[in-house]
PLY file of the C-alpha trace (Angstrom):
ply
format ascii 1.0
element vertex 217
property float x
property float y
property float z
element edge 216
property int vertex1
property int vertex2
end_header
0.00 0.00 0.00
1.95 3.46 -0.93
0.73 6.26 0.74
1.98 9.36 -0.38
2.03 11.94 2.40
2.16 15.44 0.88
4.63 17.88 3.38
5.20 21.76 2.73
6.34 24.00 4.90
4.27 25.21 7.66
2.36 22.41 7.94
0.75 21.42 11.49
2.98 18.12 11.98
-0.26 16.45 13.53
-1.89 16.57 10.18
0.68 14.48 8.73
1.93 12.34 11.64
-1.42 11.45 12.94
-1.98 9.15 10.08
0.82 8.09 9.20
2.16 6.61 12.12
-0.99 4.90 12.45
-0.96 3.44 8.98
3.01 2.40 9.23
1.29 -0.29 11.34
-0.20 -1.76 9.26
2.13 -4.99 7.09
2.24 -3.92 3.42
2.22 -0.14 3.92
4.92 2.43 2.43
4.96 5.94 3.30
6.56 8.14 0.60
7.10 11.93 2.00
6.85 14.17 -0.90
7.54 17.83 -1.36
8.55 20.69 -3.86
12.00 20.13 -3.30
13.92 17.35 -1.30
15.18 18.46 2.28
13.69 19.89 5.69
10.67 21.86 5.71
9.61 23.32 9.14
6.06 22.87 10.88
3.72 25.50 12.40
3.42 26.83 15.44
6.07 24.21 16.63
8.67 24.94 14.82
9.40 20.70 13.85
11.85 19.70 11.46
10.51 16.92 8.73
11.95 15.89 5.52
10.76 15.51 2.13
12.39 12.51 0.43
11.15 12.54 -2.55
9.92 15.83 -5.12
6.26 15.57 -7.21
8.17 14.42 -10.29
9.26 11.52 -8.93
5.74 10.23 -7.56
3.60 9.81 -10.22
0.88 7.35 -8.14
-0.05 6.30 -5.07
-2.77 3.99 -3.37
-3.16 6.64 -0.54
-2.67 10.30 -0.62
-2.65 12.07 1.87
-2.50 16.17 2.50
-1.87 17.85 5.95
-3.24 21.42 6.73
-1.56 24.24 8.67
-0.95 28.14 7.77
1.30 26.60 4.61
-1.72 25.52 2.81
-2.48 29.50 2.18
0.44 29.38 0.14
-0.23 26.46 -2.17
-3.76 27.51 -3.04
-2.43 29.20 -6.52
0.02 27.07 -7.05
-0.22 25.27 -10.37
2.35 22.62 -9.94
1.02 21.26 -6.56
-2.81 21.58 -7.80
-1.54 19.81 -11.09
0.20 17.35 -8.79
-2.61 16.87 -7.03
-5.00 16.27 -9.66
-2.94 13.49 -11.63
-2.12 12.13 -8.11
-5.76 11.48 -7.37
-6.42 10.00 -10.91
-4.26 7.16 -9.59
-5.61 6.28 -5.59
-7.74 4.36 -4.09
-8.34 6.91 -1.14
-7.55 10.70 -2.14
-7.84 11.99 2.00
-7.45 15.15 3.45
-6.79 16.66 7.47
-7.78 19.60 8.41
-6.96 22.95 5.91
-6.00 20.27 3.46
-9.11 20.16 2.21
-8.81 23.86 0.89
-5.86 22.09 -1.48
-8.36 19.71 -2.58
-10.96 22.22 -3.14
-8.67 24.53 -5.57
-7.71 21.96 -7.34
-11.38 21.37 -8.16
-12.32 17.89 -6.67
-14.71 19.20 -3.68
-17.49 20.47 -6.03
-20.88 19.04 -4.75
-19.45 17.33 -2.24
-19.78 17.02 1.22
-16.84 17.73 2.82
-15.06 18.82 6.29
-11.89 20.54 7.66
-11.61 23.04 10.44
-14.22 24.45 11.76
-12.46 27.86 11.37
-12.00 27.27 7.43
-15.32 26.17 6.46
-16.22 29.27 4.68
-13.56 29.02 2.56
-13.94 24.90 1.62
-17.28 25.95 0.34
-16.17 28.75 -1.44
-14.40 26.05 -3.80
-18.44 24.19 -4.00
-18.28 21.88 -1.54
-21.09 21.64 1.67
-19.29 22.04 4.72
-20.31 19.22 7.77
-18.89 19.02 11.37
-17.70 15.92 10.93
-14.93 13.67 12.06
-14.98 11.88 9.31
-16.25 11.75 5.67
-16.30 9.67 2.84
-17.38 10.67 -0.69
-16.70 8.00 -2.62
-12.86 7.67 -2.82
-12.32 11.51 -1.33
-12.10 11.36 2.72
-12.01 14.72 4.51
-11.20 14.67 8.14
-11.62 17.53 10.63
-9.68 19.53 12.12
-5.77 17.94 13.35
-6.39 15.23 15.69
-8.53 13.96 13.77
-6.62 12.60 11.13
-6.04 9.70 13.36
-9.85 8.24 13.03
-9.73 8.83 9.51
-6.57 6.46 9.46
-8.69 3.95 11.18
-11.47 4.07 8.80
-9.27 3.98 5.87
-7.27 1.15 7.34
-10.84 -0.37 8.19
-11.77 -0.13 4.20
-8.60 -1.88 3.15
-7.32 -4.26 6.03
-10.50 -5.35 7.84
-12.16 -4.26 11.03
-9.43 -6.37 13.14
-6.44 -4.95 11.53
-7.68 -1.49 12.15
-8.45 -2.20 15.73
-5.03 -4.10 16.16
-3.41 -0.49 14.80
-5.54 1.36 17.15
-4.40 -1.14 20.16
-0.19 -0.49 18.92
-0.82 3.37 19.23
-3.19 2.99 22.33
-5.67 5.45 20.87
-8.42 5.22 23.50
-8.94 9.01 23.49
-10.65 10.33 27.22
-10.65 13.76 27.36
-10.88 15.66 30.41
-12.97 18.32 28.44
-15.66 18.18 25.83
-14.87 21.55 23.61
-13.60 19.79 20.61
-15.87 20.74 17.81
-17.84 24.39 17.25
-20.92 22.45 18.74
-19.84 21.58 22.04
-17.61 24.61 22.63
-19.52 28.00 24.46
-19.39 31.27 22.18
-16.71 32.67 24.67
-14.26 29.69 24.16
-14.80 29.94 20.20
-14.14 33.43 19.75
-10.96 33.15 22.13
-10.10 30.20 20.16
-10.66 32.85 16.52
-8.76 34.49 17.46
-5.89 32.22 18.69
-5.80 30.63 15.47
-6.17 33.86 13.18
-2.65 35.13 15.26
-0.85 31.83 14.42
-1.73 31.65 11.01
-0.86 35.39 10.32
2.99 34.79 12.28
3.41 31.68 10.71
2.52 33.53 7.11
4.68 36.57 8.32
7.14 34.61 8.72
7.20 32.32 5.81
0 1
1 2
2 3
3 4
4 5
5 6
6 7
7 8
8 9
9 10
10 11
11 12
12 13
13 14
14 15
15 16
16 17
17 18
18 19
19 20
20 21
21 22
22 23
23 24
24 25
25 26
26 27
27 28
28 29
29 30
30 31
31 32
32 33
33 34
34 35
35 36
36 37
37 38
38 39
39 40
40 41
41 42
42 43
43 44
44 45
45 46
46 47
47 48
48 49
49 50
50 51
51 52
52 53
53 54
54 55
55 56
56 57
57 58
58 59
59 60
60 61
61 62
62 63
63 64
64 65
65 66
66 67
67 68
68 69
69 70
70 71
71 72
72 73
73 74
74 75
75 76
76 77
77 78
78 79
79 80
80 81
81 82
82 83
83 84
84 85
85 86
86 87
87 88
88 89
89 90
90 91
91 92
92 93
93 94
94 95
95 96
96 97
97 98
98 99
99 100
100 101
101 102
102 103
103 104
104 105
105 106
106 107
107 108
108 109
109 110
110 111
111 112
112 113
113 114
114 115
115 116
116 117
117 118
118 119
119 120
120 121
121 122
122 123
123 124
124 125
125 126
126 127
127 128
128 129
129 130
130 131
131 132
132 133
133 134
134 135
135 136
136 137
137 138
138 139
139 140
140 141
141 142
142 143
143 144
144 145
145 146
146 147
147 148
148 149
149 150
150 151
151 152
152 153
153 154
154 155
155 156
156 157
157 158
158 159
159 160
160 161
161 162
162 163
163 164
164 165
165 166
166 167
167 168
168 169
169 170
170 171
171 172
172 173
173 174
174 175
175 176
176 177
177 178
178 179
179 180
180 181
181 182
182 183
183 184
184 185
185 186
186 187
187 188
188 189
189 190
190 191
191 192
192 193
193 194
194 195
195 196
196 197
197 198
198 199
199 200
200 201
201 202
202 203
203 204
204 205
205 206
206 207
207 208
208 209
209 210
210 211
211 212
212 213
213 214
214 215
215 216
């Protein structure tokens, strides 16, 4: 199974990591980390090192794609050789997937329209200005697109994908290796469940990281 794992700079390393270290679990699997240009890019806000080893020439196909968000994704919205990339990429997968502001990439490269579709709760107005209906939503699958919410959330939508091609047991044998039994000591993790006070604070939070990260790119 080659998963291609799309990495830019400014990423949010969760995005990206999430998944794949879930699906590097599973026998079979080979993750391929693409980029622009071969070497270190760094994520947002941490500051993480990661390394693309491979450029978009060199992958033409892939079973699995998969593309991170972060403030970096602003950046790649015009860009004609990743949305070309993209495009012939997805012509060749099984699962074309998406974590958070990664769905934006998918959207302006045209394969959201009419489609159901989810990233963070903060970007939604821009994932359906590229025609796609936004849903609060862990997790979901049109056809062989899967958009997954915001960061942490990549991880479930690892388990359903591994779920689709490895069988119920394999995907609860990878969630067992990472011990993802999530218990969180609050319940403010989606727009719904949050109070108006804790969303605006949290605006605004993300709005300054995205804008230093940007500044600084």
């Amino acid at each position: 199974m080659k998963i291609a794992a799309l990495i830019f700079d400014k990423i949010t390393v969760l995005d990206i990591v999430g998944p794949t270290e879930l699906l590097s679990w599973v026998p079979g699997s080979e993750i391929v980390w693409v980029g622009k240009e071969i070497g270190p890019i760094s994520a947002a806000p941490s500051g993480l090192s990661i390394a693309a080893k491979r450029t978009l020439e060199e992958v033409s196909d892939a079973d699995i794609l998969i593309i991170p968000g972060g403030p970096g994704v602003r950046l790649l919205l015009e860009d004609r050789e990743v949305l070309d990339w993209v495009q012939s990429i997805h012509a060749t997968t099984k699962w074309t997937t998406s974590v958070c502001t990664g769905s934006l990439l998918l959207g302006a490269a045209g394969l959201l329209k009419g489609l159901d579709a989810t990233t963070h709760w903060n970007a939604a107005a821009v994932l359906e200005s590229y025609g796609a209906t936004y849903r609060e939503k862990r997790v979901i699958p049109q056809g062989k697109i899967v958009t997954s919410a915001g960061v942490s959330s990549g991880i479930d939508m690892a388990l359903w994908l591994i779920g689709e091609f490895a069988g119920d047991d394999a995907a609860k044998e990878a969630q067992l290796c990472i011990e993802y039994d999530p218990q969180p000591p609050y319940d403010a993790g989606a727009p719904s469940k949050a109070t108006p006070q804790v969303i605006e604070n949290a605006r605004a939070t993300v709005t300054n990281i995205v804008a230093k990260s940007l500044a600084n790119a």
